[in-house]
C-alpha positions in Angstrom: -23.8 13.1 1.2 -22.4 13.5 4.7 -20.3 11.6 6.1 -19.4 11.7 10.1 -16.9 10.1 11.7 -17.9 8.5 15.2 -16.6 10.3 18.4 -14.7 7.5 20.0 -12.2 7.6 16.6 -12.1 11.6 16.8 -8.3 11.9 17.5 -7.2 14.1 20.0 -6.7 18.0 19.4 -2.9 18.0 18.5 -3.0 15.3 15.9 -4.8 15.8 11.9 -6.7 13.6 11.0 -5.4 11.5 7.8 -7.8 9.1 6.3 -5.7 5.7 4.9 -7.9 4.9 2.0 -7.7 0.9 1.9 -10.0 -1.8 2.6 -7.0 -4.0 3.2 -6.7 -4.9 6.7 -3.3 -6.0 6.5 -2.0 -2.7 4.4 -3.9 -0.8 6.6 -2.1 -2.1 10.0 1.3 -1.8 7.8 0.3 1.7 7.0 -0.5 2.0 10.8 2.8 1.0 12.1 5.1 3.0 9.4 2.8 6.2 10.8 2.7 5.8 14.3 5.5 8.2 15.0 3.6 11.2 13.8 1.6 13.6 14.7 -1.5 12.3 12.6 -4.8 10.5 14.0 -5.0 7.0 11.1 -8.8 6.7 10.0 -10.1 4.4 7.7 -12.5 3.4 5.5 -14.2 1.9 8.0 -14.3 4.9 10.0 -17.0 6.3 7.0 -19.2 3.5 7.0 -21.6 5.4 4.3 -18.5 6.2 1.3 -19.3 5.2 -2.0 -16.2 2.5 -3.6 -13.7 4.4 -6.0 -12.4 2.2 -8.8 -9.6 1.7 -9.5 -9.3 2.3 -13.4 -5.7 3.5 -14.0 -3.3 1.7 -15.9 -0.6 2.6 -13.3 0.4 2.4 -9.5 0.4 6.3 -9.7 -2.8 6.6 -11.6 -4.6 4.4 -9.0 -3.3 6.0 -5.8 -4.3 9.3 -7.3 -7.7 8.4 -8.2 -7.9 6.8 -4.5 -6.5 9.4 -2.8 -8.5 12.5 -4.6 -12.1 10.3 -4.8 -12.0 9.6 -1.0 -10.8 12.9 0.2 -13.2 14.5 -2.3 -16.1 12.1 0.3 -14.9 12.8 3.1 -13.6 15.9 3.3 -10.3 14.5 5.1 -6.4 14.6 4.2 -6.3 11.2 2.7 -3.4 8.9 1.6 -4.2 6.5 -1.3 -1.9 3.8 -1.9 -1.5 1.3 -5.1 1.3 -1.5 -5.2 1.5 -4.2 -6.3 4.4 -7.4 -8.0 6.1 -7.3 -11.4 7.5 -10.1 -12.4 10.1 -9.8 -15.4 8.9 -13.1 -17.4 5.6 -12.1 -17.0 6.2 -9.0 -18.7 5.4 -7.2 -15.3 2.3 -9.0 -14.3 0.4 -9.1 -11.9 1.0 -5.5 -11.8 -1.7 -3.1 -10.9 -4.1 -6.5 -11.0 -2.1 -7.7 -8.3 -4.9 -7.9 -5.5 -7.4 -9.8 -8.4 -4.7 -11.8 -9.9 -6.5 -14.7 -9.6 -10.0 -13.0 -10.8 -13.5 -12.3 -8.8 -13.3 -14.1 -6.1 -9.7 -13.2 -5.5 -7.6 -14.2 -2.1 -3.9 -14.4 -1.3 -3.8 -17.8 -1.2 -5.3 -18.1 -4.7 -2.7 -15.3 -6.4 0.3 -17.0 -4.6 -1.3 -20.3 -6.6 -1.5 -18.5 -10.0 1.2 -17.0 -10.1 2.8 -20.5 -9.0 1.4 -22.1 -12.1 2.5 -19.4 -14.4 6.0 -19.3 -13.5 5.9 -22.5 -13.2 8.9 -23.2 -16.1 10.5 -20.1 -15.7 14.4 -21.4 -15.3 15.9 -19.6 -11.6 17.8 -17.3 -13.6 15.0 -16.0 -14.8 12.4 -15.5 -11.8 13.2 -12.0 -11.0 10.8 -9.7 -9.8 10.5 -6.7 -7.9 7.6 -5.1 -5.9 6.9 -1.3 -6.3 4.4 1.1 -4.4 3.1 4.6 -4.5 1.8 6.5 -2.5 -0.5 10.2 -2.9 -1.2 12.4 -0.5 -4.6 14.3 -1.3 -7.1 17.0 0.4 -10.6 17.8 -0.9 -9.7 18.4 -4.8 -6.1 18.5 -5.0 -3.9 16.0 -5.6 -0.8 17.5 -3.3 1.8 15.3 -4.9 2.8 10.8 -4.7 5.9 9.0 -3.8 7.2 5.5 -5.0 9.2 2.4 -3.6 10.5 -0.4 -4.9 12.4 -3.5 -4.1 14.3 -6.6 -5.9 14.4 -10.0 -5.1 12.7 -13.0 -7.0 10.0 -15.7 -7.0 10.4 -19.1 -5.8 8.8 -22.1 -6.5 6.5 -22.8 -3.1 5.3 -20.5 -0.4 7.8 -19.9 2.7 7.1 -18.6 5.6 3.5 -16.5 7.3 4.4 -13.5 8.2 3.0 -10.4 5.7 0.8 -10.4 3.1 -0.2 -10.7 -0.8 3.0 -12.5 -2.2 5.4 -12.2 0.6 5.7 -15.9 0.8 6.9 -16.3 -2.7 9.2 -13.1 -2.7 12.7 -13.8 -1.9 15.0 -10.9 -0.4 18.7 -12.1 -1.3 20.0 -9.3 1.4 17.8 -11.5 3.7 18.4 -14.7 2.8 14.2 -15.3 3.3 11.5 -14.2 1.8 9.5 -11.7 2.9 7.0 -14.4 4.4 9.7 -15.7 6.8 10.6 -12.0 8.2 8.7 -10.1 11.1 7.3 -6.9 10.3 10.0 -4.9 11.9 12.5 -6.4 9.5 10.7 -6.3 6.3 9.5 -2.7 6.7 13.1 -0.5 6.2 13.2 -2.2 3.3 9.9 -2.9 1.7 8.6 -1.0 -1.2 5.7 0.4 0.8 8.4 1.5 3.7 11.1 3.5 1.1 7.6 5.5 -0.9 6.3 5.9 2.8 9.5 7.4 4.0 9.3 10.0 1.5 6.1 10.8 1.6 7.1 12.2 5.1 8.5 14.9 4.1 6.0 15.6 2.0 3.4 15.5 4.8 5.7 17.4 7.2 5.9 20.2 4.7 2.2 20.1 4.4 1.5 19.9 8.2 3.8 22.6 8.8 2.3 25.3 6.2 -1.3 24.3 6.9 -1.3 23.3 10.6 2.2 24.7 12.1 3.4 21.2 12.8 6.2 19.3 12.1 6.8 15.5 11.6 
C-alpha cells in the first residue's frame, strides 16, 4: 500500500518530516506546541488518509507507544512518534491506566471518563485520592524501534470537575504546586510540568542525536 502525503503539508526543505501518530486532536495540538521549536515538519494521521488503525494491545504505556510508533512508521515510511499515557489512580490499583481513553467503554468521551471515574472514587476518603499521570513516548523509523522516554506527575483527584482548559482528566487532576487542577491552567503553564512535557523534553535529545547522525541537524 502507498501512502502519499498531499503537497500543501510537504514541509519545507530544511525541516524532517516526523509523523505524530494520534487521532487525538487535542494530544496532537499539545504535541504540536511542545515541538514547534524544532527543526521537524508535524504530520498526522490525517495527513495519510488511507493508513490502516494499529491497536493498541500492550499491557503498558511503553508497549503501546512502541506498537504505535513502529506499526505507523512501518505504513508510512516516516520518522514517527507514538505516544501512550494515560491516569493511575492509587485506590484504583492504577486504573484507568492504559484504558484511560475507553474508561468509560465503546462509546467513550471525556466527559463520560471524568463521570466514571467520579463514581468510582466516589468514597475514597481525601487522603486517599492520590494519583499521578504518566506518558511515554517512542521515537520509530521504518522497522526500528529507536528508543522511548517517560513522564510523570503527582497530584490527586477531586470530587467534581474544575476548570476547561486541557483534556481527558485534567479537570479532576489537582496540581498542589498549582494550587488548580490542570483544567483551571492555560496550556503554557501546565506543559513544563505535565507528564507528556518532562517524557517530551527528553525525547529531544533523543531526536537531536538522531537528526544529527542521519540528517546533520541539530535541535
Amino acid at each position: 500500500m502507498s501512502l502519499r502525503v498531499s503537497k500543501k503539508n510537504m514541509p519545507t526543505p530544511e525541516k524532517t518530516r516526523l509523523l505524530l501518530a494520534t487521532t487525538n486532536l487535542k494530544k496532537l495540538k499539545e504535541l504540536q506546541d511542545l515541538l514547534s521549536d524544532l527543526p521537524v515538519q508535524c504530520l498526522s494521521l490525517r495527513d495519510f488518509p488511507a493508513v490502516e488503525t494499529v491497536e493498541e494491545t500492550g499491557k503498558t504505556f511503553e508497549e503501546n507507544a512502541g506498537i504505535k510508533a513502529l506499526g505507523y512508521a512501518g505504513q508510512t515510511g516516516e520518522l514517527t512518534l507514538g505516544e501512550d499515557s494515560g491516569l493511575c489512580c492509587d485506590a484504583l490499583d492504577g486504573a484507568p491506566g492504559v484504558y484511560s481513553a475507553r474508561f468509560s467503554g465503546e462509546f467513550h468521551s471525556d466527559d463520560a471518563n471524568n463521570k466514571k471515574l467520579i463514581a468510582a472514587m466516589a468514597d475514597v476518603p481525601e487522603n486517599k485520592r492520590m494519583a499521578h499521570y504518566e506518558s511515554v513516548i517512542a521515537l520509530a523509523e521504518p522497522g526500528k524501534l529507536i528508543g522511548s522516554d517517560h513522564g510523570q506527575v503527582h497530584g490527586r483527584i477531586v470530587c467534581d470537575p474544575q476548570g476547561c482548559e486541557g483534556f481527558g482528566y485534567d479537570p479532576l487532576f489537582f496540581y498542589p504546586p498549582f494550587g488548580k487542577t490542570f483544567g483551571e491552567v492555560p496550556a503554557a503553564m501546565k506543559h513544563p510540568v505535565s507528564h507528556r512535557g518532562q517524557a517530551l523534553r527528553k525525547m529531544r535529545q533523543r531526536l537531536n542525536a538522531y537528526l544529527r547522525e542521519k540528517c546533520g541537524k541539530s535541535v
